[in-house]
N, C-alpha and C positions, 0 to 999 in steps of 0.2 A: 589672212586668207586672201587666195589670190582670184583673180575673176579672170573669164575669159576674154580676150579683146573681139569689140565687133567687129565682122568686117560683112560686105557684102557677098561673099562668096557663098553659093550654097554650102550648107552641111552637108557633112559626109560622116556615113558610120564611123570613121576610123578618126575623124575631128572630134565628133560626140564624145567619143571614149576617151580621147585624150582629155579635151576639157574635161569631164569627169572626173578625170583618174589625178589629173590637179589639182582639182578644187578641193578634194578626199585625200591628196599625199597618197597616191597609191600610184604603183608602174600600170600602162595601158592593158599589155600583154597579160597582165594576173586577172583582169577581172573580166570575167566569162561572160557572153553575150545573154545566159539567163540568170543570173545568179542576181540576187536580192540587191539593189542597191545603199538602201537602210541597212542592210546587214557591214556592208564596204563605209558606212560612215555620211552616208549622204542623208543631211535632213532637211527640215524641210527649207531654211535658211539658205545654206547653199544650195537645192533647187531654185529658190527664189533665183538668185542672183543667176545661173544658169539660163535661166527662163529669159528673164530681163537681158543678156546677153544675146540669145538668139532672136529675141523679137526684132533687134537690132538689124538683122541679117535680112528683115522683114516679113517675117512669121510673125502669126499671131496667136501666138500659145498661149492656153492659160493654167494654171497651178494646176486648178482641180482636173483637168485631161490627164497629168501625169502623174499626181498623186499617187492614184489607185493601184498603177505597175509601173513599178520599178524597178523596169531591169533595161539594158540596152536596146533588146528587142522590140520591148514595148514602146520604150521613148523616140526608138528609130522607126516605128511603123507611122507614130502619129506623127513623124515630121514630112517623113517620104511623102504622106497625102496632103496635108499640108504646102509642101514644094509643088506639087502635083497639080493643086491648085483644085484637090476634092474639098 
């Protein structure tokens, strides 16, 4: 299983999805900004290690924020605020 490399660069939607779509074995393009993540093979393992990745970035995320919705949208709203520094 491959992990994302930190780097300092903010996140961008279209980084989130890749990493995603890596860490899952899946192309960026197939998986749909609301579609189930759990359903695409993301559990909570590979979250983990996602998570652990971006904090890196200097975010401070926690599991249980992202748990609940799993979809790109969701995970991209709580990071944009996040970034935002809400």
């Amino acid at each position: 299983m491959s992990t994302p490399s930190a780097t300092s660069a903010p996140l961008t939607l279209d980084r989130i999805r890749s990493e995603i779509a890596g860490i899952i074995h899946e192309s960026p393009e197939d998986i749909g900004l609301d579609d189930s993540l759990v359903d695409w093979g993301l559990d909570s393992l590979r979250l983990l290690n996602l998570i652990t990745a971006w904090n890196q970035t200097g975010l401070q995320l926690d599991m249980s924020e992202l748990a609940g919705q799993l979809t790109l949208n969701a995970i991209w709203k709580v990071i944009r605020q996040r970034q935002a520094g809400a």
